[in-house]
C-alpha positions as CSV (number, residue, x, y, z in Angstrom):
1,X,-10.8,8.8,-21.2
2,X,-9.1,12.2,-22.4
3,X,-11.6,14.5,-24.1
4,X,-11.3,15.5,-27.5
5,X,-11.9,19.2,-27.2
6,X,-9.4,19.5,-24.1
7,X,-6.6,17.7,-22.1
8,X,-8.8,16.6,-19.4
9,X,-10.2,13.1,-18.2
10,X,-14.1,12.6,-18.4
11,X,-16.1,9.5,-17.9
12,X,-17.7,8.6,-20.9
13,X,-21.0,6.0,-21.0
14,X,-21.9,3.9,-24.1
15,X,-25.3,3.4,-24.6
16,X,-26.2,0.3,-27.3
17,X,-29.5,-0.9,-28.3
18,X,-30.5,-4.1,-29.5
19,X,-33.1,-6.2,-31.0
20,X,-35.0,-7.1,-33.8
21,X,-32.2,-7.1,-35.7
22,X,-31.1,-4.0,-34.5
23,X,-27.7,-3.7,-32.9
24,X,-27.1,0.5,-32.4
25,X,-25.1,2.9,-30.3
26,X,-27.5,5.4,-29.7
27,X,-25.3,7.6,-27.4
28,X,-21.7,7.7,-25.5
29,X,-22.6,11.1,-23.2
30,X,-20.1,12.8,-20.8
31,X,-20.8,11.9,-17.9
32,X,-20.3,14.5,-14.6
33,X,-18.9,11.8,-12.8
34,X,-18.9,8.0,-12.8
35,X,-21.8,7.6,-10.0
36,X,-25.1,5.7,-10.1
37,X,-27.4,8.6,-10.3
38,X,-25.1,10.2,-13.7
39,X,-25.5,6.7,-15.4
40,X,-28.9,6.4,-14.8
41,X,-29.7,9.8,-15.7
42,X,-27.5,9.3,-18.9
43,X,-29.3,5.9,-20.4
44,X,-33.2,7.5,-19.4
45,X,-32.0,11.3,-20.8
46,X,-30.6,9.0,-24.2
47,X,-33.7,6.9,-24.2
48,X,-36.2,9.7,-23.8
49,X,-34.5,12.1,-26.5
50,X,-35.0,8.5,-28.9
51,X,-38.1,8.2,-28.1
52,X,-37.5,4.4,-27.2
53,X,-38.7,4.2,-23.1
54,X,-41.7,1.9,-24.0
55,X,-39.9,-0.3,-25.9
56,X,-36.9,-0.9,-23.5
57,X,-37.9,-4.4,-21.7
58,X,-34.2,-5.0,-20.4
59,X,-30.7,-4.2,-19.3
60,X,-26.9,-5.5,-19.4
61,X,-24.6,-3.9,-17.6
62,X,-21.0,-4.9,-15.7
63,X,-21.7,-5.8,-12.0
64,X,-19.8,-3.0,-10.7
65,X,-21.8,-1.6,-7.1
66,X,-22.5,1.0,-9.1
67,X,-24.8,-0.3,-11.5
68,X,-26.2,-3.2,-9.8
69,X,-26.6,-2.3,-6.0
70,X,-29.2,-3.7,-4.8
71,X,-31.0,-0.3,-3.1
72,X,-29.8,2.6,-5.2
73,X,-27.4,1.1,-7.9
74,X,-27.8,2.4,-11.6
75,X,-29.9,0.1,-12.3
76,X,-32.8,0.5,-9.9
77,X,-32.7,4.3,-10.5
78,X,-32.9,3.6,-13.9
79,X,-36.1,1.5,-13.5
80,X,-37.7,3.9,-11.2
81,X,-36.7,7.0,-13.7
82,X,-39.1,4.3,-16.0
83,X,-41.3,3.7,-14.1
84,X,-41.5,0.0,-14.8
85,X,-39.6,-3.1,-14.2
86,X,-36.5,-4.1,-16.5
87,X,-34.9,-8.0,-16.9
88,X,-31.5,-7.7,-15.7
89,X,-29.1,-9.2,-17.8
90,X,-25.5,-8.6,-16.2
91,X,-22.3,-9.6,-18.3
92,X,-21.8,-12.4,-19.0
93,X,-18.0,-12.1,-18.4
94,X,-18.5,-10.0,-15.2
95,X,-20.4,-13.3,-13.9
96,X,-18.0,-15.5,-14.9
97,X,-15.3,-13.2,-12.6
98,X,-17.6,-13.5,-9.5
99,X,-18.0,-17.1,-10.2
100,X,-14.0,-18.1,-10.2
101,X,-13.7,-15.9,-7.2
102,X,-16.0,-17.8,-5.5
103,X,-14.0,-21.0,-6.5
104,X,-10.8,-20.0,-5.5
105,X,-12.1,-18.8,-2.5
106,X,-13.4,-22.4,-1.8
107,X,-10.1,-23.8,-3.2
108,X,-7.4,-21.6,-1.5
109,X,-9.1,-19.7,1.2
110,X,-9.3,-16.4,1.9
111,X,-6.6,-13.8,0.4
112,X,-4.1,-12.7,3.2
113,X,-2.8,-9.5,1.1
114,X,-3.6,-8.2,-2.5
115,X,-1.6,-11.1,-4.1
116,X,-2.5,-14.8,-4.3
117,X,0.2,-16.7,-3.7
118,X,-0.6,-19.9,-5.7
119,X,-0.9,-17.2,-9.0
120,X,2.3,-15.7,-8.1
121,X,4.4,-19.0,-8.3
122,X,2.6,-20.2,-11.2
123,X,3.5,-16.5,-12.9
124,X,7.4,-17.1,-11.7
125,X,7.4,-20.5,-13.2
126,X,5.6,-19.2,-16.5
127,X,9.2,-19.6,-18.1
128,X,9.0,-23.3,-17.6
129,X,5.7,-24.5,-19.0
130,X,5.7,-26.3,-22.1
131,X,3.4,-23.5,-24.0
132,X,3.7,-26.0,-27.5
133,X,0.9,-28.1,-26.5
């Protein structure tokens, strides 16, 4: 996203907390670039300046590589920052994206090429579907 202060693009991380009734964004920090080790040093810098580390019991994240590898993504650095375990509680939409891949992989096969070509009709024909109904 373009910075406020300047013209230039920064990564920027959200960082909500919830429960008990508590829904909060507690920080959206800059982040020096959009790796694994800056996001995990982001959400354990923000959660240490709150005072909040022993009450954080779990995490949701996208399932980018990023933040759920399974040897050094964010999410493991971010445990190991807390010294303790963390429930894992990946997107629910981001899960639902791995899950139709896998079904249209079943379905169709693999992809020869960055299109699918059964998608690419249907977006041709769009024109002609009876959207009333």
């Amino acid at each position: 996203m373009e910075d406020i202060g300047s013209r230039e693009t920064v990564d920027r991380l959200p960082i909500i907390v919830s429960g008990h009734g508590v829904d909060q964004l507690l920080a959206v920090p800059k982040l020096p670039a959009g790796t694994r080790e800056a996001s995990a040093a982001a959400v354990y810098e923000s959660a240490v300046s709150c005072n909040i580390c022993p009450q954080i019991k779990g995490m949701c994240f996208d399932t980018t590589s990023v933040n759920s590898g399974s040897r050094s993504g964010a999410c493991i650095l971010l445990e190991q920052k807390m010294g303790k375990d963390l429930l894992w509680f990946a997107c629910r939409h981001h899960i639902l994206e791995i899950v139709l891949e896998a079904v249209v992989l079943h379905a169709l096969g693999p992809s020869k090429g960055p299109d699918i070509l059964i998608f690419k009709q249907f977006q041709s024909q769009w024109q002609f579907v009876d959207r009333s109904s």
